[in-house]
LODO-6739 format. One line per 3 residues: their letters; for each residue x, y, z of C-alpha. Coordinates in nm, 4 decimals, decimal comma, padded with zeros to 6 digits. Each point is the difference from the previous one (the first is absolute). Example, Ala and Ser with C-alpha at 12.3 -4.5 7.8 and 13.67 -1.06 7.14 Angstrom:
2
AS> 01,2300:-00,4500:00,7800; 00,1370:00,3440:-00,0660
END
This chain:
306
XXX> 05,4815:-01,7560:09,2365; 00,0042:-00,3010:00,2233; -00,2571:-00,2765:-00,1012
XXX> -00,2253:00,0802:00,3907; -00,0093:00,3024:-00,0991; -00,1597:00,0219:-00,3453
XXX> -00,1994:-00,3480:00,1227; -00,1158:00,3140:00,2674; -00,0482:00,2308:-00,2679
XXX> -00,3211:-00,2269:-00,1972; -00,1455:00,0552:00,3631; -00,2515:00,2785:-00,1767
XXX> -00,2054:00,0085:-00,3180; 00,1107:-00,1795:-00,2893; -00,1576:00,2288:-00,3433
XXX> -00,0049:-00,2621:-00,2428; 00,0135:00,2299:-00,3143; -00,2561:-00,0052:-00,3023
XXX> 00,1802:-00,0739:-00,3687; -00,2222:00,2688:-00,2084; -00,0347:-00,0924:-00,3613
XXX> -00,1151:00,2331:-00,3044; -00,3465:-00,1370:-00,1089; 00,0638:-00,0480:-00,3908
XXX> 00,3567:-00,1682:00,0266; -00,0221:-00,1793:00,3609; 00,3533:00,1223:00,0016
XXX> 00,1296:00,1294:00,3167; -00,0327:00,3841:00,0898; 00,3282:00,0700:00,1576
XXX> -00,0909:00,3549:00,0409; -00,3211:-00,1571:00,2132; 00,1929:-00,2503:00,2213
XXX> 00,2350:00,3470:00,1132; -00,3183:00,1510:00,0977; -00,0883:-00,2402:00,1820
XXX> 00,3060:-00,0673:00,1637; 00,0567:00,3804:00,0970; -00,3440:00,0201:00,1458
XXX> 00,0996:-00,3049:00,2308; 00,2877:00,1685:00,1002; -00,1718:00,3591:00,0675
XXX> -00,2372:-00,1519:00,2601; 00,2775:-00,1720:00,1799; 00,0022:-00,3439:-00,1798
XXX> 00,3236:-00,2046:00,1550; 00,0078:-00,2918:-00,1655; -00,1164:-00,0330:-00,3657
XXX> -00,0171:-00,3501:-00,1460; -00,0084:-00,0186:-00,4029; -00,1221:-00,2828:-00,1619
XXX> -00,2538:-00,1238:00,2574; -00,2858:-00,1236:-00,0798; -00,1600:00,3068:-00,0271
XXX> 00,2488:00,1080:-00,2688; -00,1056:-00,2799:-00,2118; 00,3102:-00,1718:00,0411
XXX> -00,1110:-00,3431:-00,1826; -00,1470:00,2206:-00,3096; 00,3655:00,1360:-00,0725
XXX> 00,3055:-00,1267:-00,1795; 00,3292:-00,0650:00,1813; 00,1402:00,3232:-00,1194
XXX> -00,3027:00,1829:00,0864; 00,0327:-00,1107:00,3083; 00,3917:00,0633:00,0335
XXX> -00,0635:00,3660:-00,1613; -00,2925:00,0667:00,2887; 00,2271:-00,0759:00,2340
XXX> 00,2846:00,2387:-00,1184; -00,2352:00,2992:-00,0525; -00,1376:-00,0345:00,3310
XXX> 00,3534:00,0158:00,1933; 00,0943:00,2583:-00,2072; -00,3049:00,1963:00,0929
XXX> 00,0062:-00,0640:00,3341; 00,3844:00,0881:00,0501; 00,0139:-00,1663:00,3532
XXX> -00,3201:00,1932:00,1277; -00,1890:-00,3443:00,0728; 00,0897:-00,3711:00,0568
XXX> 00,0146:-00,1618:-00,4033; -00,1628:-00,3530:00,0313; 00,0214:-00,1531:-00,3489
XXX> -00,2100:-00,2728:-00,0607; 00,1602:-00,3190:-00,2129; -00,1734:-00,3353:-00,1176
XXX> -00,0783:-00,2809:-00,1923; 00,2894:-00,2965:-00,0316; 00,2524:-00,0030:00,2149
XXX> 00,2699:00,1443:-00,2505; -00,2476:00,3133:-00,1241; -00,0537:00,1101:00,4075
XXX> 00,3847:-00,0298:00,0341; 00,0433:00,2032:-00,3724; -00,2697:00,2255:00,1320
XXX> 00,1900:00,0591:00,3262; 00,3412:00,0348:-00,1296; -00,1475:00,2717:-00,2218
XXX> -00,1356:00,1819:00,2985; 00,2541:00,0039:00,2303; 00,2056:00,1087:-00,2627
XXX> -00,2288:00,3085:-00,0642; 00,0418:00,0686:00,3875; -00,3311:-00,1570:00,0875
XXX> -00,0089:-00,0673:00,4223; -00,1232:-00,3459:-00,0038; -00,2239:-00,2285:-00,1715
XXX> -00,3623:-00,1605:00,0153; 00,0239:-00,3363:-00,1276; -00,3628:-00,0675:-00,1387
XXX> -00,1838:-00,3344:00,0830; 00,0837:-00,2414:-00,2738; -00,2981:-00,0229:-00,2413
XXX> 00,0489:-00,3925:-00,1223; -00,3242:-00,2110:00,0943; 00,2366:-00,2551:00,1348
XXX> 00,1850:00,1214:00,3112; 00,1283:-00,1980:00,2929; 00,1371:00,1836:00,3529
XXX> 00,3228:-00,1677:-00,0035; 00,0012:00,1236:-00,3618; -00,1692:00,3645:00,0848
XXX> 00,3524:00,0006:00,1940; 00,2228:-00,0967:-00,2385; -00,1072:00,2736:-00,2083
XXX> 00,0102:00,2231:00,2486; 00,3362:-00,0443:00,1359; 00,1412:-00,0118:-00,3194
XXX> -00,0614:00,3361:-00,1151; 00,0476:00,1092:00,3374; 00,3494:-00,1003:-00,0025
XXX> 00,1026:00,0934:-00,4084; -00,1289:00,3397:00,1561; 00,2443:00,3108:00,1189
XXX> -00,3055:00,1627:00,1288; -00,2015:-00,1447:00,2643; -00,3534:-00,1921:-00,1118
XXX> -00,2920:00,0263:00,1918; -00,2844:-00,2562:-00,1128; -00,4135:00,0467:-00,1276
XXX> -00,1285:-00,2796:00,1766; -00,3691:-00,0741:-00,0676; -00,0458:-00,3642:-00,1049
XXX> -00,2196:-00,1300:00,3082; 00,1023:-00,3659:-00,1346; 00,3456:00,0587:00,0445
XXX> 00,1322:-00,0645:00,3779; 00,1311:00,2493:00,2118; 00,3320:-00,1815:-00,0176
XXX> 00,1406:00,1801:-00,2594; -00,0277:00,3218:00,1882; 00,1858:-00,1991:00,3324
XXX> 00,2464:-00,1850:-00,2266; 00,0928:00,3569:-00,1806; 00,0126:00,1684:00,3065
XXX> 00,3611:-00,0420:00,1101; 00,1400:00,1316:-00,3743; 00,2104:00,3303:00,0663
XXX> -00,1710:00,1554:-00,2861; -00,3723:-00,0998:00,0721; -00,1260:00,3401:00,1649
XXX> -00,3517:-00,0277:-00,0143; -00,3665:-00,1766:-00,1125; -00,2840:00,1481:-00,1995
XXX> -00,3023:-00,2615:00,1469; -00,3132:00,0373:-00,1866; -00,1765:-00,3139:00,1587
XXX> -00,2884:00,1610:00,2047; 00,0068:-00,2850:00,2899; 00,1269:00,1973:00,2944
XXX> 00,0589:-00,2687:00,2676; 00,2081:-00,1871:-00,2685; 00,2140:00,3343:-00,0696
XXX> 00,0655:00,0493:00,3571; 00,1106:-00,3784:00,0654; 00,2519:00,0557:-00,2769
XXX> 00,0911:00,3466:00,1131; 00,0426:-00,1847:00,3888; 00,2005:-00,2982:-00,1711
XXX> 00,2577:00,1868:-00,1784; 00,2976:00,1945:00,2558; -00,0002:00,3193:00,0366
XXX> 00,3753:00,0132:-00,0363; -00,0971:-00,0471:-00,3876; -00,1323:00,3666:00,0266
XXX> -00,2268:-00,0646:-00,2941; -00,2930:00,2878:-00,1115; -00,3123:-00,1484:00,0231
XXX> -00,2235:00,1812:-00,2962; -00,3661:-00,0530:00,0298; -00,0794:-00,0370:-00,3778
XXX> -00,3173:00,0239:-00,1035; -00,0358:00,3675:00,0766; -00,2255:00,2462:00,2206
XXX> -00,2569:-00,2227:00,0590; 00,1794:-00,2828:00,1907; 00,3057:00,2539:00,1223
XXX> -00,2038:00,0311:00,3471; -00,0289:-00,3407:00,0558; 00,3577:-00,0909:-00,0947
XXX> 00,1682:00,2693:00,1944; -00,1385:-00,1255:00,3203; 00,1381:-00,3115:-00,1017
XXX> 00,3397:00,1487:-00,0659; 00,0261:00,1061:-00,3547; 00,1606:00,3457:00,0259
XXX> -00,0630:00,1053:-00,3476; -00,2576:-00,0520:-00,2939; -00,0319:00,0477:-00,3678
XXX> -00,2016:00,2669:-00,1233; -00,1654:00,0763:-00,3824; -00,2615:00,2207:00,1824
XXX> 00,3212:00,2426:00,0690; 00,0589:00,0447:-00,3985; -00,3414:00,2272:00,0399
XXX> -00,1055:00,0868:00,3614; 00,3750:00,0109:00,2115; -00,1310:00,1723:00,2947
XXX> -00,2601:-00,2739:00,0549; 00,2947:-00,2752:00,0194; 00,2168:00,1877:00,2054
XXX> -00,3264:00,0816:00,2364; 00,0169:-00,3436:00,0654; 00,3684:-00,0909:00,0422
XXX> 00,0230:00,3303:00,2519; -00,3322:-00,1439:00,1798; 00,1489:-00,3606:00,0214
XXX> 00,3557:00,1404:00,1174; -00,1575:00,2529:00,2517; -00,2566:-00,2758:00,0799
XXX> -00,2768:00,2366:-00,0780; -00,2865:-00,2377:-00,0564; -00,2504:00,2635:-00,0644
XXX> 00,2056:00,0865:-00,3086; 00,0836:-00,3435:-00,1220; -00,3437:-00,1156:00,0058
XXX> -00,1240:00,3134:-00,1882; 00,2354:-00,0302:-00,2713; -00,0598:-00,3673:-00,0133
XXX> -00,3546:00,0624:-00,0364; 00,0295:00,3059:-00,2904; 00,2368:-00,2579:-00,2056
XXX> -00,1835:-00,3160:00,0487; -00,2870:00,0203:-00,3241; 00,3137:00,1017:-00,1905
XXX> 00,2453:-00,3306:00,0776; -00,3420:-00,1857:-00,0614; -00,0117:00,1254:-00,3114
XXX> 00,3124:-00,0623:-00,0811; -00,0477:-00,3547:00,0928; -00,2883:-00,0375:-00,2100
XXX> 00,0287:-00,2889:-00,2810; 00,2265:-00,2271:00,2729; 00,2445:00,3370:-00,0295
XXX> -00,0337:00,0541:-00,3622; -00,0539:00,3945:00,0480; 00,3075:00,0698:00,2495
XXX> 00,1767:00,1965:-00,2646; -00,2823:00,1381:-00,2153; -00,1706:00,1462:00,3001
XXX> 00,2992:00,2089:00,1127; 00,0804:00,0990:-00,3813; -00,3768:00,1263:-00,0176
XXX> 00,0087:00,1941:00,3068; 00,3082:00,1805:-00,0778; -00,1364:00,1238:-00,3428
XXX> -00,3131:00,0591:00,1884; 00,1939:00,2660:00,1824; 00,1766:00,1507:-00,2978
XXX> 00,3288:-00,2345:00,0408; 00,1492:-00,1864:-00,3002; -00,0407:-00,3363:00,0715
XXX> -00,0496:-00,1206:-00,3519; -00,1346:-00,3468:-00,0510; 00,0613:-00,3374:00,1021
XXX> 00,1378:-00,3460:-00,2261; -00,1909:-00,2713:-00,0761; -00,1250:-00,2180:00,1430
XXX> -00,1407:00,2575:00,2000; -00,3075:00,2373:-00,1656; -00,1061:00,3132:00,1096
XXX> -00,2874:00,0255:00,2477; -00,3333:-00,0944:-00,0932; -00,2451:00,3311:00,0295
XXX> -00,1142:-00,1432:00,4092; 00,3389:-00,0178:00,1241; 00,0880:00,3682:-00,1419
XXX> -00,3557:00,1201:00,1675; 00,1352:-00,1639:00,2985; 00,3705:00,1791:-00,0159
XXX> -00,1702:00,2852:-00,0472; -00,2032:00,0207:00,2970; 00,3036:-00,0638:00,2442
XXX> 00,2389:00,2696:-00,1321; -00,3076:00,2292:00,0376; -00,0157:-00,1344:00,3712
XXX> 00,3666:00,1222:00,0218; -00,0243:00,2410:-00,1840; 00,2750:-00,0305:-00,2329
XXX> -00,2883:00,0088:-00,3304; 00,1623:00,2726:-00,2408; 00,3040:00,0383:00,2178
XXX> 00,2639:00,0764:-00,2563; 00,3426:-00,1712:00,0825; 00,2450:00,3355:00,0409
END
């Protein structure tokens, strides 16, 4: 597959998968992530991203993460696009990577670096280096609003730099940078922070956006990416509205219950979700009230997962 046309491929939802973890041990439930994974790919999931944020990728070891990564392509057995997400130094993200391409992952997401003390010209460096050590092509989770958008324009000519998860909510800065950068680059433009914003971005020419909501309620995200293709506004605006308490809630504690929210709702519905790693608790008694209340508004309460 050429490089324009998986770049064309992130053009849709991008599941970023839950890690589930058995209560007692906080080991991982292997038998939980393949549920999860095969319900993604029943309702038409085509592009599955493991160790995302979502999946708790900063609360597992290296070969946690490498393992994740394996089970999932061999789960999904080409059915969806395999986005593996890699990290920290420069020389993990390019271990990382090397194990997933190896395992016959599609590409990677290269997470933002995490050190308090980052620079642009050095948010590039890091960049282009694993970009290059990489087989696969990269694309990057850019979300730092102190970094400039240079590293996205100075990336932008690498062969194997397909695309851009942007999770900075400032729309007339993401469509200067989208204007800025050729189009002969054919990068995917991913509007990153989910349902809520995927509106807003899409008009300013992100094509695709991340999704945890789609781990649960599937035919709610793809109600919006068919409304937003088909450029049914009635649609996208009554999705947007059903979702938006939820990604609030999830934003709650400046994002602390992204995962824990999701992980809640799914056992909510009879899914195994098990729980999450520190540093992250479970929900306090008014944020499970408040889960509660919007699955029973779409009504997914006691839905069993079949």
């Amino acid at each position: 597959m050429t490089y324009k046309k998986l770049a064309k491929n992130l053009e849709t939802i991008c599941a970023i998968n839950i890690t589930p973890f058995y209560k007692d041990t906080k080991e991982i439930d292997w038998g939980g992530l393949e549920e999860n994974i095969q319900f993604l790919l029943k309702h038409g999931t085509e592009v599955i991203v493991p160790n995302g944020n979502t999946g708790e990728f900063y609360a597992l070891t290296l070969e946690e993460a490498k393992q994740q990564t394996r089970n999932v392509v061999d789960i999904v057995q080409g059915r969806a696009t395999v986005v593996a997400g890699v990290g920290y130094s420069v020389n993990t993200a390019i271990e990382l990577g090397k194990d997933a391409q190896e395992a016959g992952a599609d590409c990677v997401m290269i997470h933002q670096p995490i050190h308090p003390y980052v620079t642009t010209d050095g948010a590039i460096s890091y960049f282009k280096k694993i970009i290059e050590a990489l087989d696969i092509p990269s694309i990057i989770y850019f979300k730092d609003p102190h970094l400039s958008d240079d590293v996205i324009k100075e990336l932008a000519p690498l062969e194997k730099f397909i695309g851009i998860k942007y999770a900075i909510n400032d729309l007339p800065r993401f469509k200067k940078v989208i204007r800025e950068v050729p189009e002969e680059h054919n990068l995917a433009w991913i509007c990153g922070t989910a349902e809520k914003w995927a509106p807003f971005f899409y008009n300013a020419g992100a094509k695709g956006f991340t999704s945890g909501i789609i781990n649960i309620y599937p035919e709610s995200s793809f109600a919006m990416l068919n409304g937003l293709r088909e450029g049914d506004h009635e649609m996208v605006w009554k999705v947007w509205e059903e979702t938006l308490d939820y990604e609030n809630l999830r934003a709650k504690y400046n994002n602390g219950n992204n995962v824990v929210v999701i992980k809640e709702s799914m056992a909510e519905i009879g899914m195994n979700s098990g729980v999450t790693r520190e540093p992250v608790n479970p929900l306090n008694e008014e944020d499970k009230k408040e889960v509660e209340e919007i699955l029973e508004s779409w009504n997914l309460l006691n839905k069993v997962n079949d």
